[in-house]
C-alpha positions as CSV (number, residue, x, y, z in Angstrom):
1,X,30.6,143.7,89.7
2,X,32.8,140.7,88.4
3,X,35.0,141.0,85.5
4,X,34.1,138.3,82.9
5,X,36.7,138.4,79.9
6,X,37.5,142.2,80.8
7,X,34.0,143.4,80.8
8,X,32.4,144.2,83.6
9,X,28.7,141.9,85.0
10,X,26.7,143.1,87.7
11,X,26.5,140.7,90.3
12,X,22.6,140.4,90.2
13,X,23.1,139.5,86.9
14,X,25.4,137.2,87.3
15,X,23.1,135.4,90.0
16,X,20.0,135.6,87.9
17,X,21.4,134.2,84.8
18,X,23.3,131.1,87.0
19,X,19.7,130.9,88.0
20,X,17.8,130.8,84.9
21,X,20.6,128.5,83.6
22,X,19.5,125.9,86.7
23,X,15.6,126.4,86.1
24,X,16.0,125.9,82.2
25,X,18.2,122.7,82.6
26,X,14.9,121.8,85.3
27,X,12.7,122.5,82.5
28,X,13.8,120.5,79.9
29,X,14.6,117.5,82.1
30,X,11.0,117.2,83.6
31,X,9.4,118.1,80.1
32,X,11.1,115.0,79.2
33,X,9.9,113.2,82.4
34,X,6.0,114.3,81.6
35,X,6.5,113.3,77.5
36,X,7.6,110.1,78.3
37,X,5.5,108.8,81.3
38,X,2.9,109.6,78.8
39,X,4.1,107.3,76.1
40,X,5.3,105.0,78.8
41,X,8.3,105.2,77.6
42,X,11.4,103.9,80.4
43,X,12.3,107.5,81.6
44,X,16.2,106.5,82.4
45,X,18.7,109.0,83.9
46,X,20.0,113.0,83.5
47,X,23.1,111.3,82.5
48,X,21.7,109.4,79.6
49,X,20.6,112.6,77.7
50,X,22.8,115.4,78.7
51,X,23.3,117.0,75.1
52,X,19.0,117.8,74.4
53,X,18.7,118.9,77.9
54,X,21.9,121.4,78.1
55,X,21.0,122.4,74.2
56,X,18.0,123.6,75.4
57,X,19.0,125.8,78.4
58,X,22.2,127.1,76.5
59,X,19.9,128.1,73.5
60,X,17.2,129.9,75.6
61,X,19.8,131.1,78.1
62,X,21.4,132.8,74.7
63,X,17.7,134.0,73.6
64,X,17.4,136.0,76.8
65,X,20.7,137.4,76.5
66,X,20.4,138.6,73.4
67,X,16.2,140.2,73.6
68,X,18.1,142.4,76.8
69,X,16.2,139.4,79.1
70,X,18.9,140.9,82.0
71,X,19.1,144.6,81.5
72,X,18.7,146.9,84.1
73,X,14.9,146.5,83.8
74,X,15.0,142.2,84.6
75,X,13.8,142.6,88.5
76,X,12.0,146.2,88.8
77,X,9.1,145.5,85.9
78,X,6.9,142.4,85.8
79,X,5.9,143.4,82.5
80,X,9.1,144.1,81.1
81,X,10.3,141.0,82.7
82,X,7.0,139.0,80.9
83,X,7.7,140.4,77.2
84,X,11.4,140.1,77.0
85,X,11.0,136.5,78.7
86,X,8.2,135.4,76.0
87,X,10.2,137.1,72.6
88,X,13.1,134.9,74.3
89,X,11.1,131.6,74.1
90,X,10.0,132.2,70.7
91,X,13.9,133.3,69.7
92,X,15.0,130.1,71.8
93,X,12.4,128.0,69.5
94,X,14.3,129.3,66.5
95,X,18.0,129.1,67.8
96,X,16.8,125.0,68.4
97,X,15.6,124.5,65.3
98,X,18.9,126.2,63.6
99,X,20.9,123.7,66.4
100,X,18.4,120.5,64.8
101,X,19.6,121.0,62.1
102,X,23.0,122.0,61.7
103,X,23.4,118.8,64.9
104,X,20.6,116.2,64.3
105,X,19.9,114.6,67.8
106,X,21.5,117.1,70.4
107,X,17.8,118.7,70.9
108,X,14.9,118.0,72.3
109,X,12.1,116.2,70.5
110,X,9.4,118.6,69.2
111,X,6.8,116.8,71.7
112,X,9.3,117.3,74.9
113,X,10.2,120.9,73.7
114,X,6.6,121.6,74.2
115,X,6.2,120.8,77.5
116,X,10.0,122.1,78.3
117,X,9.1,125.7,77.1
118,X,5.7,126.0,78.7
119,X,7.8,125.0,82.1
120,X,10.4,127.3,81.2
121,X,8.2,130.2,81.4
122,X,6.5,129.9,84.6
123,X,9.9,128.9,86.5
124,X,11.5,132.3,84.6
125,X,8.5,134.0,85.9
126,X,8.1,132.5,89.1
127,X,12.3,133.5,89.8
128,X,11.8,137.3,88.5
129,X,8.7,137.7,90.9
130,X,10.4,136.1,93.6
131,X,13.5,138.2,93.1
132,X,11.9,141.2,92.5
133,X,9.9,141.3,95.6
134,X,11.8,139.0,98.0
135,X,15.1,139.8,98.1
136,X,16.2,142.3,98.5
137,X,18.8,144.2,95.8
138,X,20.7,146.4,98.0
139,X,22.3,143.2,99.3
140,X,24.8,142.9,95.9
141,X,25.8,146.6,95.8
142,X,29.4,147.6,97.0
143,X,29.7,150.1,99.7
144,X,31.7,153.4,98.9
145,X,33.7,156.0,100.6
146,X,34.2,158.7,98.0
147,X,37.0,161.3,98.8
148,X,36.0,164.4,97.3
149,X,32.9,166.6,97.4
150,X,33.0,168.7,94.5
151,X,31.3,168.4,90.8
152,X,33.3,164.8,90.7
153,X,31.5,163.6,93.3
154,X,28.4,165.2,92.6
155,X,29.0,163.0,89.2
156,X,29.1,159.9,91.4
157,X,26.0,160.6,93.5
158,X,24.0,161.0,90.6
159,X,25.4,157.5,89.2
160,X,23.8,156.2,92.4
161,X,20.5,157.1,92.0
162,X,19.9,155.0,88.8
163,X,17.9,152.5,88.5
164,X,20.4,150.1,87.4
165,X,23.2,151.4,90.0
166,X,25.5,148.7,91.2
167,X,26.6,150.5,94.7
168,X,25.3,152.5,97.7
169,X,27.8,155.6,98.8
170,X,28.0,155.4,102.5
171,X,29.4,158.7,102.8
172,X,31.7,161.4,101.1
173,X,35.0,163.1,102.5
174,X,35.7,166.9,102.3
175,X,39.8,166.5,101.0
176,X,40.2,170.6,101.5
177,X,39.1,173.3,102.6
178,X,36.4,175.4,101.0
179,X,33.0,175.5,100.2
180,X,31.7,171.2,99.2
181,X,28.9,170.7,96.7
182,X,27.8,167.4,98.8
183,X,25.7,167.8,101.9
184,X,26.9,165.6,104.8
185,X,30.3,165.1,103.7
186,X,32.7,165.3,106.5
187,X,35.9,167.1,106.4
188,X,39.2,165.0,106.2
189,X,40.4,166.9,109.5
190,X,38.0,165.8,111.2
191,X,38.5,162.4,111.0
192,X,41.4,160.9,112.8
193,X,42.2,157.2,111.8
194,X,40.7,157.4,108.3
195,X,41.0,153.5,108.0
196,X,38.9,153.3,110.9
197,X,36.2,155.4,109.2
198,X,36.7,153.0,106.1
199,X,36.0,150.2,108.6
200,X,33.1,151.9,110.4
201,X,31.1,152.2,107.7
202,X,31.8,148.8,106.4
203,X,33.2,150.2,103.3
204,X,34.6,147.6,100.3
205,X,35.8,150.1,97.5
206,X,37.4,153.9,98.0
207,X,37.2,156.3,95.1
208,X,38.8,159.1,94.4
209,X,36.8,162.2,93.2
210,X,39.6,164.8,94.2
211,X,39.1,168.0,91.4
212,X,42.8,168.8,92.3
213,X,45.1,166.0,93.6
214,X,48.4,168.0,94.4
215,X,48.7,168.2,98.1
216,X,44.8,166.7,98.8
217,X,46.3,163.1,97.8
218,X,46.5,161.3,101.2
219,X,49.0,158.7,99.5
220,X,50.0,157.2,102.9
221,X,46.3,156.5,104.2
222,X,45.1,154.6,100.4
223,X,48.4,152.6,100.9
224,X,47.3,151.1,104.0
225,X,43.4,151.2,103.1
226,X,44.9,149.0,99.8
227,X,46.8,146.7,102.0
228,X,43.9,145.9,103.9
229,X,41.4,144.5,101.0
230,X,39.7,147.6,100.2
231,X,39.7,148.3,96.8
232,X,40.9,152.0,95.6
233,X,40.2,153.0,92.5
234,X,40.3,156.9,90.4
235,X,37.2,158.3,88.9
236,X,38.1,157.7,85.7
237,X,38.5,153.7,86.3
238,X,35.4,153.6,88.2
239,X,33.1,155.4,86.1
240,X,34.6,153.1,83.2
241,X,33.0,150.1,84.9
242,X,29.9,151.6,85.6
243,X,28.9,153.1,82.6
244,X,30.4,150.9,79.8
245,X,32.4,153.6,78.5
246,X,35.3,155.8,78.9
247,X,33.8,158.8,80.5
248,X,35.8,162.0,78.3
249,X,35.5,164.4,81.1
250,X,37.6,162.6,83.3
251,X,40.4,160.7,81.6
252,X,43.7,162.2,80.8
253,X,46.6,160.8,78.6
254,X,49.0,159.3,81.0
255,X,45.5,156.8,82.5
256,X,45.1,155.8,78.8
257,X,49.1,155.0,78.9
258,X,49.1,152.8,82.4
259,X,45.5,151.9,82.6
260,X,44.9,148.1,81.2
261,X,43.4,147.6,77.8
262,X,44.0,148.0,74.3
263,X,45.0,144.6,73.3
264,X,42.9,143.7,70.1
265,X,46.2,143.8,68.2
266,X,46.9,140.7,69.7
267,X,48.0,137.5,67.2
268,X,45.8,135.0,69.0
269,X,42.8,138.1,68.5
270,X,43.4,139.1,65.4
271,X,43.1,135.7,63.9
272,X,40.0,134.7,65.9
273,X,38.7,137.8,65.0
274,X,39.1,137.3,61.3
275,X,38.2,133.9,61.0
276,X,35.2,134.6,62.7
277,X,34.6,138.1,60.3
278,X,34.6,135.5,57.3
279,X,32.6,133.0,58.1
280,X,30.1,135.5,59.4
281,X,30.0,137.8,56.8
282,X,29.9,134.9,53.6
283,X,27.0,133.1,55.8
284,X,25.4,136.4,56.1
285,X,25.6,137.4,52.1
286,X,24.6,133.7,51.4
287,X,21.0,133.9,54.1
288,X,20.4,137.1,53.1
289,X,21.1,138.1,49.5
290,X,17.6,137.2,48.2
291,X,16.0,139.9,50.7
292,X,19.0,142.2,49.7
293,X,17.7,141.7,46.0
294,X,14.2,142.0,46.8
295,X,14.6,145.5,48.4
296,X,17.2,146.6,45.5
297,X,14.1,146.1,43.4
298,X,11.5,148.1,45.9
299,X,13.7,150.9,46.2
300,X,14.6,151.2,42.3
301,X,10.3,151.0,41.7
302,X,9.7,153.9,44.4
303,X,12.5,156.1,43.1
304,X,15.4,157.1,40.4
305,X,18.8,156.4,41.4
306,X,20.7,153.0,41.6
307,X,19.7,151.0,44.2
308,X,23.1,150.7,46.0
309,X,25.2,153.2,46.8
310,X,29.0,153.8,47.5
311,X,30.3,156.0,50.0
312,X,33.9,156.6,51.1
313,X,34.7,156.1,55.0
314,X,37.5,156.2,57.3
315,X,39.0,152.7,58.6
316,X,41.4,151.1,60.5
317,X,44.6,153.6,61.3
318,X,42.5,156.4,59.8
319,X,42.7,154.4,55.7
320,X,40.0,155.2,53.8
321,X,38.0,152.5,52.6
322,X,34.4,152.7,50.5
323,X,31.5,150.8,51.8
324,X,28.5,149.6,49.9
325,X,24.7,150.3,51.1
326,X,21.1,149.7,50.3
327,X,20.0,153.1,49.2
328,X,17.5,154.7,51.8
329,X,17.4,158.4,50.7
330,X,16.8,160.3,47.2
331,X,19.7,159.8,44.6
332,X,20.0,163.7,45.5
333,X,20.2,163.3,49.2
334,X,23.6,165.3,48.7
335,X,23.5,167.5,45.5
336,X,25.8,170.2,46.7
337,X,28.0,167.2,47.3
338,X,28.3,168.2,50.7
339,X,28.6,165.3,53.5
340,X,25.5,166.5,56.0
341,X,24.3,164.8,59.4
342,X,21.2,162.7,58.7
343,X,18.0,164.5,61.3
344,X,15.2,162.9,62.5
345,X,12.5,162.7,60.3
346,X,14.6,163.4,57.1
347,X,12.7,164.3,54.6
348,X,15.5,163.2,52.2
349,X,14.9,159.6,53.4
350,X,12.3,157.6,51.2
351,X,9.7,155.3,52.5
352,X,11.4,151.9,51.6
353,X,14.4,153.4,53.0
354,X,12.5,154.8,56.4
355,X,11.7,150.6,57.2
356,X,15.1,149.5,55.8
357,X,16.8,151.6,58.3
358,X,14.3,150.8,61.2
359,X,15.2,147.4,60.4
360,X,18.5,147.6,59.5
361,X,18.4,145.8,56.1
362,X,20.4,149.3,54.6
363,X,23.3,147.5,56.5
364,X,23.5,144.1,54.9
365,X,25.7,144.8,51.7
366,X,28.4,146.1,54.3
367,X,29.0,142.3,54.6
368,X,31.0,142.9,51.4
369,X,33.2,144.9,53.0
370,X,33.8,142.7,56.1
371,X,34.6,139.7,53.9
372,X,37.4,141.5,51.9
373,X,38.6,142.7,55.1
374,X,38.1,146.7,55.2
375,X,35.7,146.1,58.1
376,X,34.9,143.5,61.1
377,X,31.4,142.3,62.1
378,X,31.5,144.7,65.1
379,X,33.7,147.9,65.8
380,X,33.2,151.2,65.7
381,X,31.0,152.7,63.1
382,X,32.8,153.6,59.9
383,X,32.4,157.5,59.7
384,X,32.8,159.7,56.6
385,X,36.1,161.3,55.7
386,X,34.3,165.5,56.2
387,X,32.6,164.2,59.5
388,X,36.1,162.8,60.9
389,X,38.7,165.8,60.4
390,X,35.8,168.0,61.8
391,X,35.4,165.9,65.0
392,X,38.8,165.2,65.6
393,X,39.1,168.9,66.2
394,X,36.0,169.2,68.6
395,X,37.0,166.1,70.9
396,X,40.1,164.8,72.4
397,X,40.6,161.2,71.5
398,X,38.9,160.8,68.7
399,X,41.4,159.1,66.4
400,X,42.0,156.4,69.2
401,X,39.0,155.3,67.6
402,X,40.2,154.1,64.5
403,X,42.8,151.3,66.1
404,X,40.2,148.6,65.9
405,X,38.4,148.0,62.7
406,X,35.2,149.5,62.6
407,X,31.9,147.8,62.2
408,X,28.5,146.7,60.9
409,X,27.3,147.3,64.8
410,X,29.3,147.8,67.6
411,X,29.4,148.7,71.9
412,X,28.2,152.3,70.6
413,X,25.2,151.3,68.2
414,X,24.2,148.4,71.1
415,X,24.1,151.3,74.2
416,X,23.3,154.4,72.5
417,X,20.3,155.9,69.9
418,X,21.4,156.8,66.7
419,X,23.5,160.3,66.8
420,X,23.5,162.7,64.7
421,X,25.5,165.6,66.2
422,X,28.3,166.6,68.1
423,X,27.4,165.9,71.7
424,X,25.6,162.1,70.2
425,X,29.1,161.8,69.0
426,X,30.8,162.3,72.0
427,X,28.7,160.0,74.0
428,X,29.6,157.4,70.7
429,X,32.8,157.6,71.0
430,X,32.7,157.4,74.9
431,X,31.4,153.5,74.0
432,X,34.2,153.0,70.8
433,X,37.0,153.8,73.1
434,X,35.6,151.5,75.6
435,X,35.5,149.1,73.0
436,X,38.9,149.3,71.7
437,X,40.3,149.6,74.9
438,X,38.6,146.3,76.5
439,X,37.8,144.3,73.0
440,X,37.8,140.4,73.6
441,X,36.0,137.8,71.6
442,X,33.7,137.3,74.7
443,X,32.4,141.2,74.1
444,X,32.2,140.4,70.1
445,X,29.9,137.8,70.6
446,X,27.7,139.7,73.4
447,X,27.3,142.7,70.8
448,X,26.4,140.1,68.2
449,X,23.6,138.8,70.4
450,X,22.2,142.5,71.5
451,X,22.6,143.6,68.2
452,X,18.9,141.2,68.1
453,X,17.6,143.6,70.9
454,X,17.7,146.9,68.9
455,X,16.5,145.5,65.7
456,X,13.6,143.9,67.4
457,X,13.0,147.2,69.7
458,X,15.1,150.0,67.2
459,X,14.2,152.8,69.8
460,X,16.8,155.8,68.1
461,X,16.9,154.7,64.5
462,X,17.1,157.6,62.1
């Protein structure tokens, strides 16, 4: 993996999107080739029309991030590849249009857009099939020694076997005695040069996996495995790269403390990060406060109640804050006044409501709340004040949380269903805390574009 902005990209995904970003350029330079040989029109040089032609493969490009065009899926399924790749042109078609005309003359013209996207699909197609079948992935994954062969490593081994896994373990290392939990591993003492067996089996990265480090640590072997240009890293570290969150099980207080991170308090942040909250949030209320109005009205004909609620949530540095919602559930949703976990098929939740939260309309007035300030276009989701004291009990952490503003969607709502218990909790907070600890404007803007993915596909939405 490379580390882009302090979040971690998958070399393969890195290489297919420089890719695409070749082929789309490609595209739209010989759709304008084909329109204008048949106009005979003087056809000219790259140079003479860089703005339309880099428009278009910056637009699409964006498109394909943003309908999950490079998820783990991108080069093992032909059809997943097909779908996401065709709701990308047709997203593409609608980010150029905004571009035409916000910018008049930086895009295409309509008749060259029409031969550029029909080119851009077969060449998008054309690479995935080619990638998919040719080459071969294995070649991008890192090679790892683990050092350990208990649960820990266990943990790792099971990481491997995903579909979307990013290394290949070349072998495991018995630290002490005692019964291991992996088969094959080879005992420390029996190994007598263990940079040599890092060398042997053309190992890049060493991770610790020890379940007890006092007198297992081989502090003098890592030193000079370091010093040679193989990378060492802990559990914790590692499985924060891999899995896009901080992994609860295995992170203590003083890797918190030393570990890198937690810089959103930053001036230079903080003011890119509000700027950007307003402009976003008043554009927002401006697009869509006619179909915030028009659903106000369906859900006031279906039932009693208001048609906008208030509810009070926790904020940044635990304030409490109240945020303002399309009503999706009966005015008596809560008539012992008790806060209670929405379930899947609630029966509280009424049938305008059931599409507004599929589609995530219930959301929109929270723009309100991110233009006065009390929350950010993307952080952690706002949590009521009953659900927070209860949870900060039950999980270690769980205030950390709170150190970032939370959000309309965030890292959490972009990687993981809708939760509504303890344990979807946890795994929520897992993705907050990897938020708050690696938040740069480069991850705002990547949530923003896969917050497009789960409304078109809203696979978890209760």
């Amino acid at each position: 993996m490379i580390r882009l902005f302090k979040h971690y990209i998958p070399y393969p995904v890195l290489f297919l999107g420089l890719i695409d970003f070749l082929l789309l350029l490609a595209a739209a330079e010989i759709g304008w080739i084909l329109r204008a040989l048949q106009i005979n029109m003087q056809i000219g040089s790259l140079f003479d029309r860089p703005a339309p032609i880099f428009s278009f493969a910056f637009a699409l490009q964006l498109a394909l991030i943003a309908v999950g065009g490079y998820g783990s899926e991108a080069l093992q399924s032909l059809r997943f590849a097909v779908a996401r790749t065709l709701v990308a042109i047709s997203l593409g078609v609608i980010f150029l249009s905004l571009l035409a005309f916000a910018m008049p003359g930086v895009t295409l013209w309509r008749s060259n857009s029409l031969y550029a996207m029909v080119l851009a699909i077969v060449f998008l197609m054309i690479i995935r099939i080619l990638l998919g079948t040719v080459i071969d992935i294995d070649v991008f994954k890192r090679r790892l020694l683990i050092l350990g062969a208990g649960p820990r490593a266990r943990r790792i081994a099971a990481l491997e076997k995903r579909s979307d896994s990013g290394f290949i373990i070349a072998g495991y290392v018995q630290m002490v005695d005692g019964p291991g939990r992996i088969d094959g591993a080879v005992r420390r003492q029996d190994i007598d040069n263990l940079l040599q067996h890092v060398t042997d089996l053309e190992v890049s990265e060493v991770v610790l996996a020890l379940e007890e480090r006092r007198n297992s640590l081989p502090v003098a072997d890592l030193l000079t495995i370091k010093t040679t240009g193989v990378h060492v890293n802990d559990m914790s570290t590692f499985l924060e790269r891999e899995t896009g969150r901080v992994d609860l099980g295995s992170v203590n207080p003083s890797w918190f403390i030393f570990s890198d991170g937690f810089s959103s308090g930053r001036r230079l942040s903080k003011l890119f990060k509000r700027g950007f909250d307003i402009f976003l949030s008043f554009l927002l209320l401006v697009l869509t406060g006619p179909v915030i109005l028009f659903f106000a009205l369906l859900i006031k004909l279906e039932s009693e109640g208001g048609a906008f609620f208030r509810q009070e949530r926790v904020g940044l540095y635990g304030q409490k804050f109240n945020i303002l919602k399309l009503r999706s559930m009966r005015a008596d949703a809560e008539s012992a006044g008790e806060a209670v976990w929405a379930a899947e098929n609630d029966p509280r939740i009424t049938r305008v409501g059931r599409f507004i939260r599929k589609v995530r309309i219930d959301e929109l007035p929270q723009a309100w709340s991110v233009l006065k300030g009390e929350m950010s276009f993307v952080g952690p989701r706002p949590e009521r004040p009953q659900f927070v004291a209860d949870l900060q009990t039950k999980m270690p952490y769980y205030a950390e949380r709170h150190i970032v503003k939370p959000g309309i969607t965030g890292w959490a709502q972009i990687n993981y269903p809708y939760g509504a218990s303890i344990e979807d909790s946890r795994h929520k907070l897992e993705y907050d805390l990897y938020y708050a600890k690696n938040y740069t404007p480069f991850l705002d803007l990547l949530i923003i574009l896969q917050t497009i993915r789960v409304v078109l596909w809203p696979e978890g939405v209760r």
